[in-house]
Structure formats: C-alpha cells, structure tokens
Kinemage of the C-alpha trace (Angstrom):
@kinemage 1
@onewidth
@group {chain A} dominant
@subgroup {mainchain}
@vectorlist {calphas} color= white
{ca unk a 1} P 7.866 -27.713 -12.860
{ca unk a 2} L 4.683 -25.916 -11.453
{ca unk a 3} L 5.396 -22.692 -9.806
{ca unk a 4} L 3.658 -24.309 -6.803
{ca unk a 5} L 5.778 -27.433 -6.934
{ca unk a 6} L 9.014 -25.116 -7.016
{ca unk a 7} L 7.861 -23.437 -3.797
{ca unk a 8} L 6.948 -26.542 -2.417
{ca unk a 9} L 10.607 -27.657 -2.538
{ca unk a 10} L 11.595 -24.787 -1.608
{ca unk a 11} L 10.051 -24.916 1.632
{ca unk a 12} L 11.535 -28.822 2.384
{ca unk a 13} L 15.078 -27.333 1.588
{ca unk a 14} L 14.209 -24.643 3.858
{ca unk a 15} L 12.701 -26.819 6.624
{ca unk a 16} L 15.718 -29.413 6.365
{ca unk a 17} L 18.044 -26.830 6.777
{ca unk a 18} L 16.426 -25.358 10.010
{ca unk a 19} L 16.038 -28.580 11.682
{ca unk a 20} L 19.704 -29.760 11.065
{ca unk a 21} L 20.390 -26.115 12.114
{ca unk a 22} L 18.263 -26.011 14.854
{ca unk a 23} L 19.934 -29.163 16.326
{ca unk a 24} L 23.576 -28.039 15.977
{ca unk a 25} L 23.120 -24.348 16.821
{ca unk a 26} L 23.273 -25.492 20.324
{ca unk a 27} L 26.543 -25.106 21.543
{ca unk a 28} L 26.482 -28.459 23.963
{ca unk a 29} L 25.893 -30.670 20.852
{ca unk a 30} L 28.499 -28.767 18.946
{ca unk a 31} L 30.854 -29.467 20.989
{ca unk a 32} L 29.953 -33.257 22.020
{ca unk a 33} L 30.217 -33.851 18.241
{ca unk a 34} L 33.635 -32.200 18.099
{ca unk a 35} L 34.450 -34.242 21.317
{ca unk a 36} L 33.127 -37.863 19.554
{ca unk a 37} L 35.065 -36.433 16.339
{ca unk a 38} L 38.475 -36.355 18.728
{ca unk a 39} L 37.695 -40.067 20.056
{ca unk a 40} L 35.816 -39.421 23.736
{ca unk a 41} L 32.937 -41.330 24.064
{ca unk a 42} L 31.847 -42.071 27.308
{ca unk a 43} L 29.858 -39.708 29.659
{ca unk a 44} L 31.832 -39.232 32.149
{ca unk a 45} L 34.789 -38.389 29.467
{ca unk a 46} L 32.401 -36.149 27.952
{ca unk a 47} L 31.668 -34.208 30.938
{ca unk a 48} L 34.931 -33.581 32.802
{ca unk a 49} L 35.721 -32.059 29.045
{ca unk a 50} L 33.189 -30.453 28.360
{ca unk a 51} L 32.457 -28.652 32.166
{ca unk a 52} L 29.327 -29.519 31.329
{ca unk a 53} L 26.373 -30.349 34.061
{ca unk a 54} L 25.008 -33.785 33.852
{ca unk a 55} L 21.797 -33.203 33.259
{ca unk a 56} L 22.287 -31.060 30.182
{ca unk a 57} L 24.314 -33.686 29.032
{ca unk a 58} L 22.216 -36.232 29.394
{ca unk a 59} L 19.654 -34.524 27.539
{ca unk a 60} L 22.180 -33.396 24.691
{ca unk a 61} L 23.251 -37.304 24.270
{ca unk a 62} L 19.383 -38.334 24.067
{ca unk a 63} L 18.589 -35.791 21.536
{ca unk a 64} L 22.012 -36.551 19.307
{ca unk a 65} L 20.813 -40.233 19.396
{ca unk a 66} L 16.950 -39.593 18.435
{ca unk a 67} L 18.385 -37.717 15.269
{ca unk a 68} L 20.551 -40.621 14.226
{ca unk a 69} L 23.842 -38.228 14.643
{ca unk a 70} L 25.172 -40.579 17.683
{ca unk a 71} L 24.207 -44.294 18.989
{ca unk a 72} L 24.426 -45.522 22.296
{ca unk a 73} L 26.909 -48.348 22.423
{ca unk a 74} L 27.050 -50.690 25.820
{ca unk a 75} L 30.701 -50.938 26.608
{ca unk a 76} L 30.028 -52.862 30.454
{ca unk a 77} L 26.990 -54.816 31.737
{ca unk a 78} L 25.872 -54.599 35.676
{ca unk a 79} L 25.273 -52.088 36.085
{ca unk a 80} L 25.273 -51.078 32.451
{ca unk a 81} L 27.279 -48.864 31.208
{ca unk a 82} L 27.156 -47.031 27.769
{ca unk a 83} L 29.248 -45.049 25.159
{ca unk a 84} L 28.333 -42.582 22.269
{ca unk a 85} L 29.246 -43.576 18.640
{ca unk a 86} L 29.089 -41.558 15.791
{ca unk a 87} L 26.311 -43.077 12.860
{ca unk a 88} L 27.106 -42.719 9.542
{ca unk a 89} L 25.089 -38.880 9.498
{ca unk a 90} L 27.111 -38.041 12.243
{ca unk a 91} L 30.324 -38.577 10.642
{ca unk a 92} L 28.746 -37.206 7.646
{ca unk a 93} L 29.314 -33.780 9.418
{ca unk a 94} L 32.950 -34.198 9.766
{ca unk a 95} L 33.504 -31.927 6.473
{ca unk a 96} L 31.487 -28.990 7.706
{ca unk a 97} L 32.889 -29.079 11.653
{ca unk a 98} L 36.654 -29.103 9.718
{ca unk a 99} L 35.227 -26.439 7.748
{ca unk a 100} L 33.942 -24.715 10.833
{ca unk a 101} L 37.579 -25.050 12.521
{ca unk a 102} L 39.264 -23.724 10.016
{ca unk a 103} L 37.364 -20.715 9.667
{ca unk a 104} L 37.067 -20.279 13.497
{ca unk a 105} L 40.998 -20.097 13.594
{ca unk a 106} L 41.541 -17.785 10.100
{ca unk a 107} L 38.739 -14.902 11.972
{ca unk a 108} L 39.203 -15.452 15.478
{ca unk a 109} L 42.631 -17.068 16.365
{ca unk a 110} L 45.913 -17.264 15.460
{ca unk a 111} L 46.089 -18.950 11.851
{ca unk a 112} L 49.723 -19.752 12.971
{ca unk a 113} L 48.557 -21.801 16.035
{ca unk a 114} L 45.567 -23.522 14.996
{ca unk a 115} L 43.288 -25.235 17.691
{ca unk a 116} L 42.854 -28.019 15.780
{ca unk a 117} L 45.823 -29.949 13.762
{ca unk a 118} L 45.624 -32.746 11.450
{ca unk a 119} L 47.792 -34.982 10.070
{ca unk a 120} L 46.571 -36.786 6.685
{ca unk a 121} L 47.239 -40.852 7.905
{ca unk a 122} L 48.061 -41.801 4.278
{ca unk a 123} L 50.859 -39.592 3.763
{ca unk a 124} L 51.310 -39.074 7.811
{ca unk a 125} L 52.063 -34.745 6.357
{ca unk a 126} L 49.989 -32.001 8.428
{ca unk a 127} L 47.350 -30.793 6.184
{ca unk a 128} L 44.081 -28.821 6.512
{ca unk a 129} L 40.761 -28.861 5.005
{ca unk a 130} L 39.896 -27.880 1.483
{ca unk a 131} L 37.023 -27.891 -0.427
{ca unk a 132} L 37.073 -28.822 -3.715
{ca unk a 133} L 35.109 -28.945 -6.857
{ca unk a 134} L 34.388 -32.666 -7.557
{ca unk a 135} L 34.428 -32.530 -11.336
{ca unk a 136} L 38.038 -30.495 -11.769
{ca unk a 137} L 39.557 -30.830 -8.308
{ca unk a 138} L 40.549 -27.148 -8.063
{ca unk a 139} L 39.291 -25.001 -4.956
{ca unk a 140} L 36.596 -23.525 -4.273
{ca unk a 141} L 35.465 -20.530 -2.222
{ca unk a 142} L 32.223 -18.573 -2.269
{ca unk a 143} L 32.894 -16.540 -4.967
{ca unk a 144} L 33.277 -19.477 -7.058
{ca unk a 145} L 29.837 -21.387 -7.596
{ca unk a 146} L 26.643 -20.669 -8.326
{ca unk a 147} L 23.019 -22.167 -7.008
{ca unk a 148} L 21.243 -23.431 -9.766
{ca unk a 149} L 17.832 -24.421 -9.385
C-alpha cells in the first residue's frame, strides 16, 4: 500500500471517529441513549428524566434519528404520538456506554455502590462488563493489545 493510500485511510479512520465522537460528546444524547438503553422511550418520559428543556430535546431526538442511532416509532394516532427506538447502530453502542459505566463508577464513585447494576438474564447472577479477547477469551485491558496497521 502507497504511502498516500495509507494516509488516506488514515484520515477516514480519523474522520469516522470524530463524527461518531462529535455526536456523543454531547452530554443530552449521552444520556438519552443511556435513558433508551434503560427502556424510556417516549418524550415526555425522556424529559421529566432527563430535566431537560423541550426544545433541546427535540433537537437531540432529531439528530439521534438522522444518524440512524434512534427511530421514531408511532405508538398513538390523532393526534400522533411517537416513541424513540434504538436501530441496530444504536444498540451497537451498548458495549462502549457499559464500558463507560463501569469506568465512571471505578474513578469517580463508589465501586461498592455502582450506579448502574446488571443482572446477566441467562444465569439471572449480577455481573459487570468485561472485555475480552475474541480468539482466547481472557481479558483484556490497555496494556494488553497492540494497533497493527
């Protein structure tokens, strides 16, 4: 591969990165994510949890659905009425918002009162999230892998 053709990718990594960044750096659409991730959906839910003025929501919803994270799902008809549904990309995030969680409560609450608790359905135990390497199953932290290019 060219030297140009390397940079090239480089810069659509880069540029990927800052958009999905750019969209969830925003701490409104963090935390409607978290709140579609915990089951509320409808506006009016989202608000009373959230504190969060109208307006601001209503733009935060409109931006999640242009960037395929939420969709807008009628739930009554006259007048209509409309919830917000995680896509497939949005639930794709639910690994890196556990992630998020988890380090949130190791550096800046109590690890011994978590803010968030899960219970694994299958085996109905309390767990918490782990990343893993997908070829040997063991953990892994940052120390452990490598970028290869």
């Amino acid at each position: 591969m060219s030297s140009e053709n390397r940079q090239d990718e480089a810069r659509a990594k880069a540029v990927a990165a800052q958009e999905a960044l750019a969209l969830l750096a925003d701490r409104w659409s963090f935390l409607i994510i978290r709140e579609a991730f915990s089951g509320t959906h409808r506006f009016g839910q989202l608000q009373r949890n959230l504190g969060i003025a109208r307006n601001i929501l209503a733009n935060r919803l409109s931006q999640l659905v242009e960037h395929g994270l939420l969709k807008r799902v009628r739930y009554r008809t006259e007048p209509d009425w409309y919830e917000y549904k995680l896509t497939e990309r949005g639930l794709g995030l639910y690994p890196a918002i556990l992630a998020f969680f988890r380090w949130a409560d190791t550096h800046y609450g109590d690890p011994s009162r978590p803010a968030v608790r899960l219970r694994h359905r299958t085996c109905g135990k309390p767990t918490q999230p782990l990343l893993v390497c997908s070829a040997c199953r063991e953990p892994l932290g940052a120390t452990d892998v490598e970028i290869i290019e």
